[in-house]
KEZA-45161 format. One line per 5 residues: number of its first residue (from 1); for each residue x, y, z of C-alpha. Coordinates in steps of 0.02 Angstrom, whole numbers, plus 50000, padded with zeros to 5 digits. Layout:
N
NUM) X,Y,Z ~ ...
end
This chain:
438
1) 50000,50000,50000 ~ 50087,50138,49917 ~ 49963,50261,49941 ~ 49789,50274,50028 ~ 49633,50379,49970
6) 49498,50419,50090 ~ 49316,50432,50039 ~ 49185,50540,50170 ~ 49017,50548,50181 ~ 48983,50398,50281
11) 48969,50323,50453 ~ 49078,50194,50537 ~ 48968,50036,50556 ~ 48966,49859,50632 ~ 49084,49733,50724
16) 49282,49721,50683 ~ 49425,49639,50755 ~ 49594,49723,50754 ~ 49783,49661,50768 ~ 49877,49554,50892
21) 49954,49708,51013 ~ 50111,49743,50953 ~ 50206,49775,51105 ~ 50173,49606,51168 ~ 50218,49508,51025
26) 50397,49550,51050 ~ 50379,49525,51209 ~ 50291,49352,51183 ~ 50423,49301,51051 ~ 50580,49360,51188
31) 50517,49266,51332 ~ 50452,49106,51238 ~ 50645,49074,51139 ~ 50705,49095,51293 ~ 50591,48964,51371
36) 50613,48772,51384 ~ 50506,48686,51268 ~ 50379,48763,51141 ~ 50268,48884,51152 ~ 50116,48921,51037
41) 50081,49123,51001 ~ 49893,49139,50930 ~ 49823,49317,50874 ~ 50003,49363,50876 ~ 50029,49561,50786
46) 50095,49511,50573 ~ 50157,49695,50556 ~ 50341,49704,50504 ~ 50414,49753,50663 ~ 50363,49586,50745
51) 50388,49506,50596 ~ 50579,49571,50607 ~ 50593,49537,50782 ~ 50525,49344,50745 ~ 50673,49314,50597
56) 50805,49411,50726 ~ 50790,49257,50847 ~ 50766,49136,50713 ~ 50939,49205,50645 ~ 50990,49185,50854
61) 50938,49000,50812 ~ 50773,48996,50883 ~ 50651,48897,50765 ~ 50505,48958,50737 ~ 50349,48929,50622
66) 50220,49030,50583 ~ 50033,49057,50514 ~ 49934,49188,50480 ~ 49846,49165,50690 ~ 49983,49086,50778
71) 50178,49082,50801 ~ 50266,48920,50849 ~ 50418,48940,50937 ~ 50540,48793,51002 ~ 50647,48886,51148
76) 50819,48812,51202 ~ 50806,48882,51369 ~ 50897,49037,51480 ~ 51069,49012,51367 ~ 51015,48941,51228
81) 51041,49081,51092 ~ 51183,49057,50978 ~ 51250,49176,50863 ~ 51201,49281,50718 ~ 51284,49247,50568
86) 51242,49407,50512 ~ 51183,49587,50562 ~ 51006,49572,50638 ~ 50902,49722,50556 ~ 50758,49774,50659
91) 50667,49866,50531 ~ 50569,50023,50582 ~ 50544,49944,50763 ~ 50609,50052,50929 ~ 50560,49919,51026
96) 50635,49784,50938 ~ 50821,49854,50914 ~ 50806,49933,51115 ~ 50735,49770,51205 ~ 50875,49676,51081
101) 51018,49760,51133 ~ 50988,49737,51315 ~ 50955,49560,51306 ~ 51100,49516,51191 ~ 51225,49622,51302
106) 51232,49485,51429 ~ 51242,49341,51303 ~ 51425,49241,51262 ~ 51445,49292,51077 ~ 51437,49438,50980
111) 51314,49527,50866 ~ 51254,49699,50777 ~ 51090,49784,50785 ~ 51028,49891,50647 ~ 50862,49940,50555
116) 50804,50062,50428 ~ 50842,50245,50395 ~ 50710,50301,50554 ~ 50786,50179,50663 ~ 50953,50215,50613
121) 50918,50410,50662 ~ 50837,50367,50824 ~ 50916,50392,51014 ~ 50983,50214,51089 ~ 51096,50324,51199
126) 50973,50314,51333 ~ 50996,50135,51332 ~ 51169,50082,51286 ~ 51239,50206,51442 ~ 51129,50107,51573
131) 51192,49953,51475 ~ 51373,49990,51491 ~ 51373,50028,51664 ~ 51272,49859,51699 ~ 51459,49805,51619
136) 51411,49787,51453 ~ 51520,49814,51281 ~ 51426,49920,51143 ~ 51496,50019,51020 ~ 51387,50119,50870
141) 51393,50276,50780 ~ 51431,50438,50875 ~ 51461,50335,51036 ~ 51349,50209,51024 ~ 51221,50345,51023
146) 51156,50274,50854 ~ 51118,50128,50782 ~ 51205,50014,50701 ~ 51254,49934,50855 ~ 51418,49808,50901
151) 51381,49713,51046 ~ 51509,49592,51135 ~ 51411,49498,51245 ~ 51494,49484,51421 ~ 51466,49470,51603
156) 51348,49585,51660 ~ 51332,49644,51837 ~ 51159,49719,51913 ~ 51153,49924,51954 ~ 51021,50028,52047
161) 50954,50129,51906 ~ 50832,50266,51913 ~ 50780,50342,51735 ~ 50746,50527,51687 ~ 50595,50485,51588
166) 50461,50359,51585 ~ 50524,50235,51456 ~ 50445,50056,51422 ~ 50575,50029,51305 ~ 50718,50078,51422
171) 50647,49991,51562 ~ 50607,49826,51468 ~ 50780,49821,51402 ~ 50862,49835,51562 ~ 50775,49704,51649
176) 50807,49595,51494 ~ 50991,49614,51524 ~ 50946,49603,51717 ~ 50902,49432,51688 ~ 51075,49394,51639
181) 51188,49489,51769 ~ 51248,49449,51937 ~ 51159,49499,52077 ~ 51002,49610,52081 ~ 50946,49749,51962
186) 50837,49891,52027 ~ 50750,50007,51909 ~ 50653,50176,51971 ~ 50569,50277,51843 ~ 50483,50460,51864
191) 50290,50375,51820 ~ 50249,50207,51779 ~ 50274,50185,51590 ~ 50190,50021,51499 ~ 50201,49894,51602
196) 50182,49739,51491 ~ 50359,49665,51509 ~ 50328,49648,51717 ~ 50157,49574,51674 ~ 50245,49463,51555
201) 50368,49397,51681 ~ 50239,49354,51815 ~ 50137,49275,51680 ~ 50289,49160,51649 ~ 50348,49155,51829
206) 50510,49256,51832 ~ 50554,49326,51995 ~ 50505,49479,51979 ~ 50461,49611,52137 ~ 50406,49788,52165
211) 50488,49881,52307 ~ 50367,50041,52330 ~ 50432,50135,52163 ~ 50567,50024,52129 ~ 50574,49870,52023
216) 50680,49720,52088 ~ 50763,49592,51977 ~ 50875,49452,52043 ~ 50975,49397,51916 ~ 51041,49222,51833
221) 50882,49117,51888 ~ 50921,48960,51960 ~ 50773,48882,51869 ~ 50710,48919,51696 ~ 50530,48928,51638
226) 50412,48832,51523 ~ 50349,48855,51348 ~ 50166,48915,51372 ~ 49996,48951,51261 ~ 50001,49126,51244
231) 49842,49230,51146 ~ 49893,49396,51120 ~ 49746,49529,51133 ~ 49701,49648,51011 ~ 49814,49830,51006
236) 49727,49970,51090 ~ 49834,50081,50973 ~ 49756,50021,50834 ~ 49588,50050,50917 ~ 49629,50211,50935
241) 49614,50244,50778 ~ 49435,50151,50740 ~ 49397,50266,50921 ~ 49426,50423,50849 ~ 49350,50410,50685
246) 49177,50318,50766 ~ 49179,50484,50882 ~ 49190,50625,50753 ~ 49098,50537,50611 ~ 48888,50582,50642
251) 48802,50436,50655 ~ 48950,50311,50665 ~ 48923,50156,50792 ~ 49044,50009,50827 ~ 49100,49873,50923
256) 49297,49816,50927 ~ 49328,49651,51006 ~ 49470,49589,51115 ~ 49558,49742,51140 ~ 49681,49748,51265
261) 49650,49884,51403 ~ 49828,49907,51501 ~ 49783,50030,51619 ~ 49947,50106,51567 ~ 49892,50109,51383
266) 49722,50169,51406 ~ 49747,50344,51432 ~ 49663,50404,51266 ~ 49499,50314,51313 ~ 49501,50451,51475
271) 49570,50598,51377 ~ 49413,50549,51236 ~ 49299,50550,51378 ~ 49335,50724,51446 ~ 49311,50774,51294
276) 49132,50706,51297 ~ 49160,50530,51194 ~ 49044,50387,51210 ~ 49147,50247,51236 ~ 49081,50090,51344
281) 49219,49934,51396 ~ 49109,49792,51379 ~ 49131,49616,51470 ~ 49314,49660,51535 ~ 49405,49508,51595
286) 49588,49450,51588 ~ 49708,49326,51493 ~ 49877,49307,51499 ~ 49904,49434,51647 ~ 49826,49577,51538
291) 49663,49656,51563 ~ 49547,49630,51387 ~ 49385,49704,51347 ~ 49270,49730,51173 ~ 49214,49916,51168
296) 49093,50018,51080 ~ 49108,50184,51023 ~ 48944,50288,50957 ~ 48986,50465,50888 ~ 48989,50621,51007
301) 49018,50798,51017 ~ 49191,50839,51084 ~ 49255,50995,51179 ~ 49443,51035,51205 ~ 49533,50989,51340
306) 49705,51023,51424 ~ 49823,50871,51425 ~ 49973,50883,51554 ~ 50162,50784,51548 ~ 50072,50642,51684
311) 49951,50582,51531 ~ 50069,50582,51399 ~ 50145,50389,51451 ~ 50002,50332,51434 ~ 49937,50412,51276
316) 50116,50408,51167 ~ 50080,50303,51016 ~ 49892,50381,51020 ~ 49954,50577,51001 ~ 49943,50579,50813
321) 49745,50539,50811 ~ 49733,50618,50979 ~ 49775,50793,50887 ~ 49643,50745,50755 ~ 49513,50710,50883
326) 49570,50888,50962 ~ 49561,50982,50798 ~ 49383,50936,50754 ~ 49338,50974,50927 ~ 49244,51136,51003
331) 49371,51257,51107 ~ 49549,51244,51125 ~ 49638,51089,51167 ~ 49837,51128,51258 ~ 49952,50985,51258
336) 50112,50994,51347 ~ 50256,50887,51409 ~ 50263,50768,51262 ~ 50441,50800,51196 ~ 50474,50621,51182
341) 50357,50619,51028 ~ 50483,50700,50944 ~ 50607,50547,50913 ~ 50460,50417,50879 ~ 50468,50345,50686
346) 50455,50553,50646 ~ 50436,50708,50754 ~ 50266,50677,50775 ~ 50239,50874,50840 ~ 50314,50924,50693
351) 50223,50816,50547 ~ 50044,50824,50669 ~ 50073,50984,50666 ~ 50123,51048,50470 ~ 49993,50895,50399
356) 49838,50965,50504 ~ 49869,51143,50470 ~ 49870,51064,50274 ~ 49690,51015,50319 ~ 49636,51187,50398
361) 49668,51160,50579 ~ 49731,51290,50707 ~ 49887,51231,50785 ~ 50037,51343,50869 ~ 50186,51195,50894
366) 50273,51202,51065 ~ 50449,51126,51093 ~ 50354,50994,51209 ~ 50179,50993,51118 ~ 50044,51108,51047
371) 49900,51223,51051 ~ 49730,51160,50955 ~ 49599,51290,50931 ~ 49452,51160,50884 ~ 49338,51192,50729
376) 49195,51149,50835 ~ 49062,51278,50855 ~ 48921,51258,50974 ~ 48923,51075,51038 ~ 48937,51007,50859
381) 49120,50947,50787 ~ 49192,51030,50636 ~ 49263,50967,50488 ~ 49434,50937,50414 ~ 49470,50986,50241
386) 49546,50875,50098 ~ 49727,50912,50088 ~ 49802,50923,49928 ~ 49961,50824,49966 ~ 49952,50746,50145
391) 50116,50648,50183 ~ 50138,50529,50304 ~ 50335,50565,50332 ~ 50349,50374,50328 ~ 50263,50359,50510
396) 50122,50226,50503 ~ 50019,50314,50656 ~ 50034,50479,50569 ~ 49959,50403,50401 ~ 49817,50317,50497
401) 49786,50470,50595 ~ 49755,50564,50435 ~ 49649,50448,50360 ~ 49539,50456,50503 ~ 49552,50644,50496
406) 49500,50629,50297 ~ 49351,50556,50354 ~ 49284,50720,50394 ~ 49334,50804,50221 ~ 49210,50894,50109
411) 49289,50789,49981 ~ 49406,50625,49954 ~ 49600,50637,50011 ~ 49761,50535,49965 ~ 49880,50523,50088
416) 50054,50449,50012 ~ 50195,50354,50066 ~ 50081,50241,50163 ~ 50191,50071,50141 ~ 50262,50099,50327
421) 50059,50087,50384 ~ 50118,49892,50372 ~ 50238,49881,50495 ~ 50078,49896,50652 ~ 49938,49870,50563
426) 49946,49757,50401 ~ 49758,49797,50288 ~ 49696,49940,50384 ~ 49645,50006,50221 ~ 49512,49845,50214
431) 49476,49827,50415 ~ 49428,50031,50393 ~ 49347,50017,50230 ~ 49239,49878,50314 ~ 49162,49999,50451
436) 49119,50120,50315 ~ 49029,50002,50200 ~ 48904,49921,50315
end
């Protein structure tokens, strides 16, 4: 998908399932290679960045099979990677190349990380220091402050760590390396970020423990864990989008099943409802150690709302529709303490910013976020116009974000350079057209 055009003038209606969360897919495929036996993966994410994080341990020499619903994956156990013949690229995936370099710092071999252009211009400073003072041997461009990067696996030793920002990624990759160093690992971070990786290890029994703020890791188990049934719930990012557009399209109603509802990934469903959405969680319940729940989403009036620094962990990968949900709204919506979207897959300020102003929004950028003066007028949402060349600056949640704010277009909208919409959410062209056409 090269390119997508957007067609308004119509509703979202009807039922629809969306991906396998992303997030825990890597996390699924981590835990189970390193597990003793196999381990099944069903509903498992098939965007590229798991995909590239399922042939990175198959080049570690994991086996693993695959179908379009489930992964198959034969672990070898706590040190049973061997390795890479060759660089392991990562693709467009943060989380991939981050939560990869901290586990393969404490392995007994050596091996390089890399990925594409974005990835390659992305910060893996804030790991790789962390890393080396844990004892580990990384080397990469300007310092090992960019990617590619040379790591020389060696004994690592546990630190008391507390992070400047609230980083999933950061976190998850140090307690990944934690598992491999002597002694114990503590980890402190400002706010809790996503939590899926400690959820994770209680799911598949590694010792694990929360000391007030602190997270406590002892490392080298003395026992390993088992391969396990996994089913991976559906991505409340990609609901998101599906959220957005059933809000600020009259008339839309629809249900999305199995979505997972993290409590630290939720955050847009509360920001939506202070706007005035009408979102219901319907027969919430839990598998795997994460929370699940189908919701449905009728079409409201919004009203603009401020959004402080404490939200913004829990709304990151949702800003780019968030700012679409805030420009259609009526009054002003001020976002602030979100600098970290500015080194996701593109500075998401930035392109939000320049691609809604395209569409006739009002938007002043901030160094750490923006100010949205709604189109809204008197408890009814406004309308977006059609751009006449929206770009998605080769970030996938910046071209779905625009197609949902195309929805609301006088007329029909192509929005280019959409290939990278594949590497989260493979045929959300078809799951979206499908809502529109019933």
């Amino acid at each position: 998908m090269t390119s997508l055009t957007i067609t308004p003038g119509r509703p979202l209606k009807g039922t629809i399932s969306i991906p396998g969360d992303k997030s825990l897919t890597h996390r699924a495929i981590m835990l189970t290679a390193l597990a003793e036996g196999t381990s099944t993966i069903s509903g498992y994410c098939r965007g590229e960045d798991c995909l590239n994080t399922m042939r990175a341990f198959q080049s570690l020499g994991i086996p693993i099979t695959h179908t379009p619903t489930q992964l198959t994956v034969r672990g070898k156990g706590f040190w049973g990677l061997a390795e890479p013949s060759a660089p392991i690229d990562c693709g467009n995936s943060g989380t991939g190349i981050r939560l990869l370099t901290g586990l393969l710092a404490g392995q007994d071999f050596f091996s390089v990380l890399t990925g594409d252009e974005s990835i390659r211009r992305r910060p893996m400073g804030r790991v790789v220091k962390p890393l080396r003072e844990m004892g580990a041997v990384i080397g990469g461009r300007k310092g090992g402050e960019l990617a590619p990067l040379a790591i020389t696996g060696s004994g690592l030793h546990g630190i008391n760590y507390t992070s400047p920002v609230a980083s999933a990624q950061m976190k998850s990759s140090l307690l990944l390396a934690g598992l491999y160093a002597d002694g114990k690992t503590r980890y402190k971070e400002p706010s809790l970020s996503r939590d899926h990786t400690e959820r994770m290890f209680q799911f598949f029994g590694i010792p694990l423990m929360r000391e007030e703020e602190t997270l406590v890791l002892q490392g080298r188990p003395s026992v390993g864990w088992q391969g396990v049934q996994i089913t991976i719930p559906g991505d409340f990012s990609a609901a998101a989008f599906f959220i957005v557009g059933a809000t600020i399209v009259p008339g839309s109603d629809i249900t999305i099943r199995h979505v997972g509802m993290n409590p630290t990934r939720t955050g847009l469903i509360d920001v939506m409802k202070k706007m005035g959405a009408d979102i219901e969680v319907l027969a919430l319940r839990e598998e795997a150690g994460e929370p699940v729940g189908d919701l449905r989403v009728k079409a409201a009036p919004l009203k603009g709302v401020t959004i402080h620094s404490e939200l913004i962990p829990k709304t990151i990968d949702e800003f780019p529709v968030l700012c679409v949900a805030a420009a259609v709204a009526d009054g002003e919506t001020v976002i602030s303490g979100a600098e970290e979207l500015r080194v996701k897959e593109s500075d998401r300020i930035a392109t939000m910013s320049s691609e809604l102003r395209a569409m006739g929004a009002r938007i002043e950028e901030h160094p750490d976020g923006m100010f949205i003066r709604g189109l809204g007028q008197g408890g009814e949402n406004g309308r977006l116009l059609a751009a006449s060349s929206a770009q998605s600056h080769g970030d996938h949640r910046v071209a779905m974000s625009l197609a949902i704010g195309g929805l609301t277009a006088e007329r029909s909208m192509t929005i280019t350079d959409t290939a990278c919409v594949d590497t989260s959410f493979p045929n959300f062209d078809k799951a979206l057209a499908q809502l529109v056409s019933n």
